[in-house]
C-alpha positions as CSV (number, residue, x, y, z in Angstrom):
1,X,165.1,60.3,171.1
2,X,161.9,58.0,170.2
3,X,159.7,60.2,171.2
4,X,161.2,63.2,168.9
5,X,161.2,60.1,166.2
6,X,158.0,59.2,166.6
7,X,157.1,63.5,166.2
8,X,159.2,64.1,163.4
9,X,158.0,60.8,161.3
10,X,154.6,61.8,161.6
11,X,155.3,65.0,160.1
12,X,157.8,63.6,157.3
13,X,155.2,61.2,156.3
14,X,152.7,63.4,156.0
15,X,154.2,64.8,153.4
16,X,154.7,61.8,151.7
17,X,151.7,61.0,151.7
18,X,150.0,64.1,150.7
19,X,151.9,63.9,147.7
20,X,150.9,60.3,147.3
21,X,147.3,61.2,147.6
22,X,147.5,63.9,144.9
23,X,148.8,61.6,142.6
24,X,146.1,59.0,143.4
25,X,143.3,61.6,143.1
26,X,144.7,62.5,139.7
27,X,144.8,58.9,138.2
28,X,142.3,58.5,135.9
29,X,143.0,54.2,136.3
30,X,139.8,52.1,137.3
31,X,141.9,49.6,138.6
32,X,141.2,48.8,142.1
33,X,143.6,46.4,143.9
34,X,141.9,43.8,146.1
35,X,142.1,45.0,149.6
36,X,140.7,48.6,148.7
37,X,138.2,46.6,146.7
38,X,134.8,47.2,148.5
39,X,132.0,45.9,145.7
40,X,131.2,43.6,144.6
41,X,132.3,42.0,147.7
42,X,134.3,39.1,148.1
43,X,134.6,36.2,151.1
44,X,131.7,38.1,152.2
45,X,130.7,34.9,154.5
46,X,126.8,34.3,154.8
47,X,124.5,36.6,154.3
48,X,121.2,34.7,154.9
49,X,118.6,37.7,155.9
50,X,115.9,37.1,158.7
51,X,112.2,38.5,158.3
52,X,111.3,42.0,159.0
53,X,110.6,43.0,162.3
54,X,106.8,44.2,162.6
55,X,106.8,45.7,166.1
56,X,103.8,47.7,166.4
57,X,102.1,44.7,165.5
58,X,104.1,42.2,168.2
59,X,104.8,44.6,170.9
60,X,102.7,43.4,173.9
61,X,103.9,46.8,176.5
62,X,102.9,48.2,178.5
63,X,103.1,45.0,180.3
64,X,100.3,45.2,182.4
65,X,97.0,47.4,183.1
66,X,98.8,49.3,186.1
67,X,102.2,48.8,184.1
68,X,103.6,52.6,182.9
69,X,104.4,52.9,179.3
70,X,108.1,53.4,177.8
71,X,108.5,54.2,174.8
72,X,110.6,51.6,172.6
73,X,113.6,53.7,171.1
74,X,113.9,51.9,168.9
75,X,114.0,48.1,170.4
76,X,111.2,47.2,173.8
77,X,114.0,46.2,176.1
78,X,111.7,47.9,179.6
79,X,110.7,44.0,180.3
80,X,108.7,43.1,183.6
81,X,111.7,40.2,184.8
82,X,111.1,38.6,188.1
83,X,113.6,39.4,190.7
84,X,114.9,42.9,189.4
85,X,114.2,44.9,192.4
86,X,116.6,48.1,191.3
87,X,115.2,48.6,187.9
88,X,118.1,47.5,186.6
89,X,118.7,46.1,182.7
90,X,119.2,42.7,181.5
91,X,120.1,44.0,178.2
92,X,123.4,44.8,180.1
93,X,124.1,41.1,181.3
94,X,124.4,39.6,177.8
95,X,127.9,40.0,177.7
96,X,128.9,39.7,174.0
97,X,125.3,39.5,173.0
98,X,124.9,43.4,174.3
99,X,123.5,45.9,172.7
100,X,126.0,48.3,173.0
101,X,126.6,50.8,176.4
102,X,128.9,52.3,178.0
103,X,130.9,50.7,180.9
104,X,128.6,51.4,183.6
105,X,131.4,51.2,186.1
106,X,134.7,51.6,185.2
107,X,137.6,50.1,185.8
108,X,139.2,51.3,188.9
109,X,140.1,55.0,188.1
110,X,138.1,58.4,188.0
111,X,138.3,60.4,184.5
112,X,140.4,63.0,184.5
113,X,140.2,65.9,181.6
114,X,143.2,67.1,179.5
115,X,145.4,69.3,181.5
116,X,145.9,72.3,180.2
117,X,148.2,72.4,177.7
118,X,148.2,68.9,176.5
119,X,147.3,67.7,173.3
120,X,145.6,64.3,172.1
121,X,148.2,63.7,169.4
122,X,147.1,60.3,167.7
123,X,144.2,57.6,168.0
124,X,144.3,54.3,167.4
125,X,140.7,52.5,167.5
126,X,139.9,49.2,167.4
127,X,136.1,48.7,166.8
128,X,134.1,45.4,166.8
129,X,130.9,45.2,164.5
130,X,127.4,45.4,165.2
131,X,124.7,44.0,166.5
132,X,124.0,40.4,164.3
133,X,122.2,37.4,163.6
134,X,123.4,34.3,164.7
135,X,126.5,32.7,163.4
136,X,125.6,29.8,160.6
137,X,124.5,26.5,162.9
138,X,124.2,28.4,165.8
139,X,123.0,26.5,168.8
140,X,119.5,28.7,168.3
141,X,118.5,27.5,165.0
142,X,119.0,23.8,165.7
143,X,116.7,24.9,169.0
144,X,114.4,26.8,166.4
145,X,114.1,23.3,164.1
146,X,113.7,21.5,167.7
147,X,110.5,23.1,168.9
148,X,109.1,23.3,164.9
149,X,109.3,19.7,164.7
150,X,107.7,19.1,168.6
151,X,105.2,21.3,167.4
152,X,104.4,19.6,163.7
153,X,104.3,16.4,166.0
154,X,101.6,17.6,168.2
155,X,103.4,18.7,171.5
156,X,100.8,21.5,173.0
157,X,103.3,24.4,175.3
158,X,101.7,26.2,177.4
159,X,101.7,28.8,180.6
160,X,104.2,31.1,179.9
161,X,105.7,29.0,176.9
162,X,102.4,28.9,174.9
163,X,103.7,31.7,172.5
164,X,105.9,28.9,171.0
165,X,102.7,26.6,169.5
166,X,102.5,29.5,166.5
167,X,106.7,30.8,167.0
168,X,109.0,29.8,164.7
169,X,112.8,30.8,163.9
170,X,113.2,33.6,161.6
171,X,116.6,35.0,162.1
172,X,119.0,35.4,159.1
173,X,122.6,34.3,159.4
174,X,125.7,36.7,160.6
175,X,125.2,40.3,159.2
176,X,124.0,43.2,160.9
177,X,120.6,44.0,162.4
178,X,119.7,47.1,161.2
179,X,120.2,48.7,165.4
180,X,123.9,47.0,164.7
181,X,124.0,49.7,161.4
182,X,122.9,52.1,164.0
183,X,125.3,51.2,167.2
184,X,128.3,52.2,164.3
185,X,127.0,55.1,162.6
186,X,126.2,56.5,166.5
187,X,130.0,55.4,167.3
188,X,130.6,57.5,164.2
189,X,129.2,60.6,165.2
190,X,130.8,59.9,168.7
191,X,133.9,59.4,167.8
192,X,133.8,62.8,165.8
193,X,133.0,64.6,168.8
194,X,135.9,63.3,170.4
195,X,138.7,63.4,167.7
196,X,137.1,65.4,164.6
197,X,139.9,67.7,165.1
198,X,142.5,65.0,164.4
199,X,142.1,64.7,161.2
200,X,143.8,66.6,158.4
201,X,141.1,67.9,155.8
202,X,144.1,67.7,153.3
203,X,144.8,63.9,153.7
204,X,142.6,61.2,152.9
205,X,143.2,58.2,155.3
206,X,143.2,54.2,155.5
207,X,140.6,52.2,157.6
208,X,141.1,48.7,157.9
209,X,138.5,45.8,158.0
210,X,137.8,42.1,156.7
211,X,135.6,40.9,153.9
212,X,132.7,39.3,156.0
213,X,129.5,41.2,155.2
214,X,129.1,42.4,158.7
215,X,132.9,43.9,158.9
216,X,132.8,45.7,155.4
217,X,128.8,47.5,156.6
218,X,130.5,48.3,160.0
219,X,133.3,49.6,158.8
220,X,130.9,52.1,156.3
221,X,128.2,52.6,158.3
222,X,130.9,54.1,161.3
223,X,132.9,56.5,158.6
224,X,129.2,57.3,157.4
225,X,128.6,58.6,160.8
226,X,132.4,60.1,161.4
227,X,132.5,62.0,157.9
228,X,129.1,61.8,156.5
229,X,127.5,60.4,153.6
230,X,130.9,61.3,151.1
231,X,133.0,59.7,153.2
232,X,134.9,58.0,150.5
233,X,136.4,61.3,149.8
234,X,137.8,61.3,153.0
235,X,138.7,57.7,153.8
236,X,139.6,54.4,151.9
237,X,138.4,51.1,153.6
238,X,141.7,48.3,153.1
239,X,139.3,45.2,153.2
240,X,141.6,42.3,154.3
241,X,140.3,38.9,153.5
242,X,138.9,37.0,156.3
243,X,138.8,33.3,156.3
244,X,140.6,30.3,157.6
245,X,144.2,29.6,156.4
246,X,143.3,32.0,153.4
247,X,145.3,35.3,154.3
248,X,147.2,36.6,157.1
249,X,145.0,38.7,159.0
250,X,145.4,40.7,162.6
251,X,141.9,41.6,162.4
252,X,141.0,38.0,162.9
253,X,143.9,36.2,164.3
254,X,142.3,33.0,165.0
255,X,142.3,32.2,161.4
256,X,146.3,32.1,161.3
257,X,146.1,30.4,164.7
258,X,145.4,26.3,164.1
259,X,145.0,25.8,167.7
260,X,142.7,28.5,168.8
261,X,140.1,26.3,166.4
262,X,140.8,22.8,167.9
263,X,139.9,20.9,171.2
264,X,143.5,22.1,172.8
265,X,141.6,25.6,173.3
266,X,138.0,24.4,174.2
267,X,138.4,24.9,178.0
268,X,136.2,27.7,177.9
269,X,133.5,26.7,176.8
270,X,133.5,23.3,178.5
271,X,133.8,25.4,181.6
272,X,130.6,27.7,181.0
273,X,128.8,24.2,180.7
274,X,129.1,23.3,183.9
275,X,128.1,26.2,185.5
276,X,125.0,26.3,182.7
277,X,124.0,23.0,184.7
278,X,124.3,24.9,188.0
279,X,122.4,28.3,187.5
280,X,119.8,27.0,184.7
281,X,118.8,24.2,186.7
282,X,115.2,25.9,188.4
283,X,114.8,27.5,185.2
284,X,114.6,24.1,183.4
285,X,112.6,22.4,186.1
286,X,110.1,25.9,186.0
287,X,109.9,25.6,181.9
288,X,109.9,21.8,181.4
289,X,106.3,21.9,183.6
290,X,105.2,23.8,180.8
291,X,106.6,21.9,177.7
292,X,104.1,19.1,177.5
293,X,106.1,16.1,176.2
294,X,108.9,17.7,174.9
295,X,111.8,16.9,176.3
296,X,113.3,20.6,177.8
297,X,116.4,20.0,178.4
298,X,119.2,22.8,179.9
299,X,120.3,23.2,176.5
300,X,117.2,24.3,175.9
301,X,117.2,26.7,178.6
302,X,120.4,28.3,177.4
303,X,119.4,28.7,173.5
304,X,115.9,30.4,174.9
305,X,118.1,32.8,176.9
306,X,119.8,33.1,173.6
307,X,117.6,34.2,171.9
308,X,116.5,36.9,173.5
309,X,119.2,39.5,172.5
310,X,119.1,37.8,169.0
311,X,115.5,38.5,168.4
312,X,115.3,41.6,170.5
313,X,118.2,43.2,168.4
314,X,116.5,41.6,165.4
315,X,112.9,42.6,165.9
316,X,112.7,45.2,168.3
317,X,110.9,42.4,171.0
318,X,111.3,38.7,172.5
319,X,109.1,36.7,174.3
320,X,111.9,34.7,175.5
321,X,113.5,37.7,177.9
322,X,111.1,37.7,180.3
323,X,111.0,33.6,181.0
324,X,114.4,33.7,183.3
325,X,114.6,35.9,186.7
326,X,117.1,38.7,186.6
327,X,119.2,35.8,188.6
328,X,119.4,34.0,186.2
329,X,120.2,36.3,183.2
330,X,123.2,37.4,186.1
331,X,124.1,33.3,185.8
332,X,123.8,33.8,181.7
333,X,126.5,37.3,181.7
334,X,128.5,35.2,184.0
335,X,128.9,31.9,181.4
336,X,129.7,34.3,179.2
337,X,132.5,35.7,180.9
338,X,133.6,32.1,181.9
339,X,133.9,31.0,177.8
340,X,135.7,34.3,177.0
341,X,138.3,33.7,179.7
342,X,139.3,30.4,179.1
343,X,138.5,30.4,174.9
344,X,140.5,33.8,174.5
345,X,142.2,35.1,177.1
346,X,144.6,33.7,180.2
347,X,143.3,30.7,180.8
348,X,142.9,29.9,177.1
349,X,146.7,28.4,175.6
350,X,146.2,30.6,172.7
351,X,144.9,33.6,174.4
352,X,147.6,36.0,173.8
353,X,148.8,34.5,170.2
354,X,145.8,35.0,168.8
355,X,146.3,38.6,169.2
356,X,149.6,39.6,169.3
357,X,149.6,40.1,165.7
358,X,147.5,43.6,166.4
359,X,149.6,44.4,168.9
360,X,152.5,44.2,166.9
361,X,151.0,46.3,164.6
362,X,150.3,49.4,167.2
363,X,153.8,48.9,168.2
364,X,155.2,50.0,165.0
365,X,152.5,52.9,164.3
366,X,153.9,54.0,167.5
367,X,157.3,53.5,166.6
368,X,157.2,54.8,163.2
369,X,157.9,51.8,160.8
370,X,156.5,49.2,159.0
371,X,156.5,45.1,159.7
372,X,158.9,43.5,158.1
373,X,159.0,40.1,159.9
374,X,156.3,37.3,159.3
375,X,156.4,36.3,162.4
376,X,152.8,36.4,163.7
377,X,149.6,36.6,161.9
378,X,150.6,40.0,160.2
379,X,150.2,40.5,156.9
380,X,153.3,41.2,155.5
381,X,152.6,42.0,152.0
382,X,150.0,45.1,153.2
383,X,152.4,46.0,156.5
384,X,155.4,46.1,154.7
385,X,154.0,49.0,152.7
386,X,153.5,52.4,154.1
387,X,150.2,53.0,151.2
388,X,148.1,50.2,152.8
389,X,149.8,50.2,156.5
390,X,150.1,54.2,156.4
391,X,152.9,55.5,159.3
392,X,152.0,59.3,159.0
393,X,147.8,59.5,160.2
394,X,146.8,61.0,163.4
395,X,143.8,58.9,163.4
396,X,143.9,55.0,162.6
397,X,140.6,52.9,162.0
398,X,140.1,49.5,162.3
399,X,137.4,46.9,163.1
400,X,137.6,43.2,164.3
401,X,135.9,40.9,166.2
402,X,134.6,40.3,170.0
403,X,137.0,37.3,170.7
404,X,140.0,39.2,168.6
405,X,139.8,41.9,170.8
406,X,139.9,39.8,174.0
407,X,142.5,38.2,172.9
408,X,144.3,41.4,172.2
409,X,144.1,42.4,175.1
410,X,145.6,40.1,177.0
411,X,148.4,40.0,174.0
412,X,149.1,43.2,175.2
413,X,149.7,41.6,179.1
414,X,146.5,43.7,180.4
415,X,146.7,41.1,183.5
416,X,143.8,42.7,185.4
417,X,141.6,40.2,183.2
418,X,143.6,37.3,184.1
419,X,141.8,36.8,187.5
420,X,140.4,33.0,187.5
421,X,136.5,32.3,187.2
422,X,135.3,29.5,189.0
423,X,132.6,27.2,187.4
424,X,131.3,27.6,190.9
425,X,130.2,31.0,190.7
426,X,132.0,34.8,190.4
427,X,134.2,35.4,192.6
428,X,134.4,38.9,194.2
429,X,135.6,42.2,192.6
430,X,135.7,40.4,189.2
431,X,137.3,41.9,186.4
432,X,136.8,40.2,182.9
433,X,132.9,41.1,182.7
434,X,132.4,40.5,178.9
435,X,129.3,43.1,178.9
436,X,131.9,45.8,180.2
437,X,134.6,44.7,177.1
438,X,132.7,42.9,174.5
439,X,129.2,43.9,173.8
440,X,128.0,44.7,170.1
441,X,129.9,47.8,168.8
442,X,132.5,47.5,171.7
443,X,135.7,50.0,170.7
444,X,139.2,50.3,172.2
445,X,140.5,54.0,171.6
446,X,144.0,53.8,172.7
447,X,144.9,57.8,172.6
448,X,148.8,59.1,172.3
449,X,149.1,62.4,174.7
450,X,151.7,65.0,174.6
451,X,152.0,67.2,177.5
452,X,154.3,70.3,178.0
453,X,156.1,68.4,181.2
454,X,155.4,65.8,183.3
455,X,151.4,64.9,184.5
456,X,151.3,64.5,188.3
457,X,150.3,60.9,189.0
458,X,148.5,61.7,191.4
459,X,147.0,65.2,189.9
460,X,143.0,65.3,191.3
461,X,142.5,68.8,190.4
462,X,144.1,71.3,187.7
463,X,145.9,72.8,190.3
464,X,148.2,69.9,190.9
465,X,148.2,68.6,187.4
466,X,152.0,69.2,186.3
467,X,155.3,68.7,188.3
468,X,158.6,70.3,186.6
469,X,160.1,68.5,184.2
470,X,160.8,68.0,180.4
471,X,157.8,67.6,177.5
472,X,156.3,64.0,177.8
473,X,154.3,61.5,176.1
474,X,151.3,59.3,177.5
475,X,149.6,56.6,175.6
476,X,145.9,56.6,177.1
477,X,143.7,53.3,176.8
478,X,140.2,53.5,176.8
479,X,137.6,51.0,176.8
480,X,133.7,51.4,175.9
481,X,134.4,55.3,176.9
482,X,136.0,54.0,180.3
483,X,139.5,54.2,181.0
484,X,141.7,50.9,181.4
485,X,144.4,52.2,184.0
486,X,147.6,50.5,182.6
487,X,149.4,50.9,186.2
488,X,147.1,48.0,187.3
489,X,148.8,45.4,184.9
490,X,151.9,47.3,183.9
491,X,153.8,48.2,187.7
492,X,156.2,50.1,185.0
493,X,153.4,52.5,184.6
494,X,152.9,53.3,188.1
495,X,149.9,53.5,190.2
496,X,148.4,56.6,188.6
497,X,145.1,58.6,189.2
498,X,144.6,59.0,185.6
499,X,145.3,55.6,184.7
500,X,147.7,56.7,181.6
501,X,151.2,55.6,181.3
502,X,154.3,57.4,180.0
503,X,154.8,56.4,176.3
504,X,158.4,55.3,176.6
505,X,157.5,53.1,179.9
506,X,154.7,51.4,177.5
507,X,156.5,50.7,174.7
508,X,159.4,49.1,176.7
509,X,156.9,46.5,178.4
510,X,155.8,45.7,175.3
511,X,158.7,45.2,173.6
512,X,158.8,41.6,175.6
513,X,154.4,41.2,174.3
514,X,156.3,39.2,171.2
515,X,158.2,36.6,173.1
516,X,155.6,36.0,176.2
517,X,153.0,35.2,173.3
518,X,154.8,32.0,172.0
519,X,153.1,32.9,169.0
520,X,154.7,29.6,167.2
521,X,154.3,27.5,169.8
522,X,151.1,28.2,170.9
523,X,149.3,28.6,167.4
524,X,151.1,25.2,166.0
525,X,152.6,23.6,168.7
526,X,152.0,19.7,169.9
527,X,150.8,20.4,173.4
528,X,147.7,18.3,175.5
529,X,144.5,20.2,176.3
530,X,144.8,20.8,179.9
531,X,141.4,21.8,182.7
532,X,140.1,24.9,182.5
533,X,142.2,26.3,185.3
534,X,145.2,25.1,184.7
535,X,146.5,28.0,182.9
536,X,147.0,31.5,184.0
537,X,149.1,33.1,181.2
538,X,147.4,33.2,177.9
539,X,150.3,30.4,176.8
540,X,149.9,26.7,176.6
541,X,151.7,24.9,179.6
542,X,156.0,24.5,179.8
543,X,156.3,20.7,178.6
């Protein structure tokens, strides 16, 4: 009976809002309410520009006389870096500092085409933004003043670091680089390979973003790319202010979340310090040789790492990529991947609060009705409304942020990223690889699939692909074009080749998502900070 629901209300409301559209598109009113307001832009956050990037000027490849040149396309990322024997790509060890690419690897399943017969009849994307400049008071800039001032005051680098005596830091502040404009107009076009057909040429839909600068351009530059330059014929942008303790906001939860922004949830990042001390310590012994009488500490070894992808996505080119062995940029992905998993995911105490609000929120598109409830971060006064939280598109748009998404992942109980990472080192087979969920431009494309009958679960061919049995519905998650096999964290789902799960099965483990995230509790709550460790759940410790 839900899934015929779920069928029927996308068709009823459809018509609804086709008639609501015609209405709209006949107003001659120039009032714009705020959250389809797009200029002049408001909480736009800063917006501090860096210098231009003058590449053929700075670009030292090829890197060598016997070195082979590559052409840059558009940023010089084919770096001589001690230790890479396979030819492999720092670029892909940045974790959330990643230009985007695709998972490389997977996550534990094949990809399996439609069967025949089968149709793809909804997508849900969730898209982080670009490629940026550094957050405001960035650990990079104060690093940038650092070796300015030792410079001024007559400290003479050289070796390898002597490119610092005439460097200085010329990075903006927060909005995209102009490869992060590029990373969402590409997703764009992808994404209109892959689901053109979904939308209805009669309809105009509602995207979702935030007001930071960096949110609104990502949000334009992607339906630039999915519907071309006159996209706002075919799409409205619902800008939802971002900001903390201004609006509700699913799109970034940790703003309605007091504890995710207090000590109580620092674990993660406490953790990736320790193992900074471990795997940076040869690279600081190697680099302070060469420093003169500045002090080079292992702080300073991690902002250099740093800002390699910042500059590199900002100018095309950094000196600073090639000062750490491939080892090392390994040690940098992996305290990375240490900070996400204890700052916003299971071993963080706010992990799964900060984004169940989402989740909530592709719950009821699923289930055909609007929130009613303010009982997460949600925002009632736009989801209680089916003009800015539409029920009736085959295609829904939005765009958040790297640590929202983690943490709406494992809102939705995706335990195979709730493996523990030692401050020791990785452990084997390890999951929660931030470069593989989280690089810039990252997207979640969670597709709804009805099929004639029943898809084998373990179809490997077309052949075997159906087994008798009524019409069914799959929900299909996909992550960086790789699919997330729900079977793994969801038994429910059952241990399928093609990683899907039956809709009904999904939406009745989720129906407990609300409860397990102790949304209250954990967001608000009086509760100790505890080790990194000590928590396994996304949820603070029982008291």
């Amino acid at each position: 009976m839900m899934l015929r629901s779920f069928v029927v209300g996308l068709a009823v409301a459809g018509l609804c809002q086709a008639a609501y559209l015609d209405k709209k598109q006949a107003s001659t009113s120039t009032q714009v309410p705020q959250y389809f307001q797009t200029s002049p832009e408001i909480y736009a956050g800063p917006t501090a520009t860096g210098s231009a990037p003058f590449l053929a000027e700075s670009n030292p490849a090829p890197f060598g006389p016997s070195a082979t040149f590559v052409a840059n396309s558009p940023l010089e990322t084919n770096l001589p870096i001690s230790g890479d024997t396979s030819n492999a790509s720092i670029f892909m060890l940045m974790g959330n500092l990643s230009p985007y690419f695709p998972n490389p690897s997977g996550f534990g399943v094949q990809e399996y085409p439609l069967p025949f017969g089968a149709e793809i009849a909804q997508l849900q994307m969730l898209h982080r933004h670009g490629s940026r400049y550094p957050t405001t008071g960035a650990g990079v800039e104060k690093f940038g003043s650092f070796i300015t001032n030792a410079t001024k005051a007559g400290t003479n680098f050289t070796g390898a670091l002597s490119f610092l005596n005439s460097w200085s830091y010329k990075l903006g502040a927060e909005i995209l680089v102009p490869v992060g404009r590029r990373e969402l107009f590409d997703s764009g076009v992808l994404h209109y390979y892959q689901y053109g057909a979904l939308y209805n040429t009669s309809s105009k839909i509602i995207a979702r973003t935030t007001t930071e600068d960096r949110m609104l351009k990502s949000a334009e530059y992607f339906m630039a790319g999915f519907f071309g330059l006159e996209w706002t014929n075919n799409a409205t942008l619902e800008v939802i202010i971002e900001g903390y303790g201004i609006d509700n906001n699913s799109l970034a939860g940790y703003d309605n979340c007091n504890n995710s922004n207090l000590p109580v949830s620092t674990g993660g990042a406490n953790a990736s310090a320790i193992w900074e001390n471990i795997y940076l310590q040869n690279a600081t012994q190697r680099l302070k040789l060469l420093s003169g009488n500045f002090n080079w500490t292992i702080a300073d070894s991690y902002n250099a790492q740093t800002l390699c992808p910042y500059e590199t996505v900002a100018f095309g080119y950094s000196a600073f990529c090639d000062l750490f062995t491939y080892q090392e940029w390994q040690g940098f992905e992996y305290s990375l991947d240490i900070s996400f998993a204890g700052g916003d995911s299971f071993q963080s105490p706010t992990g799964r609060a900060v984004g169940i609000g989402y989740v909530q929120e592709v719950l009821a598109r699923l289930q055909n009705h609007v929130i009613t409830t303010a009982n997460t971060q949600d925002n009632i006064t736009l989801d209680n409304n089916t003009q800015t939280f539409p029920l009736n598109q085959t295609l829904y748009f939005d765009f958040s942020h790297d640590t929202n998404i983690a943490s709406i992942l494992t809102a939705f109980g995706l335990v195979q990223f709730a493996q523990f990472l030692p401050t020791t080192g990785p452990p084997a087979n390890q999951q929660l690889i931030v470069s593989h969920l989280e690089p810039f431009g990252a997207r979640l494309d969670i597709e709804v699939i009805k099929a004639p009958q029943p898809v084998a679960a373990n179809r490997t061919s077309a052949a075997n692909a159906y087994v008798p049995g009524p019409p069914t519905n799959y929900i299909h998650f996909i992550i960086n074009q790789r699919t997330l096999p729900l079977g793994v964290s969801f038994a429910a789902c059952g241990n399928r080749t093609d990683g899907w799960c039956e809709l009904n099965t999904f939406l009745q483990v989720q129906s407990g998502s609300l409860a397990a995230a102790q949304y209250n509790y954990s967001c608000n709550g009086n509760y100790p900070a505890v080790p990194y460790g000590s928590l396994s759940n996304g949820v603070p410790q029982p008291m």
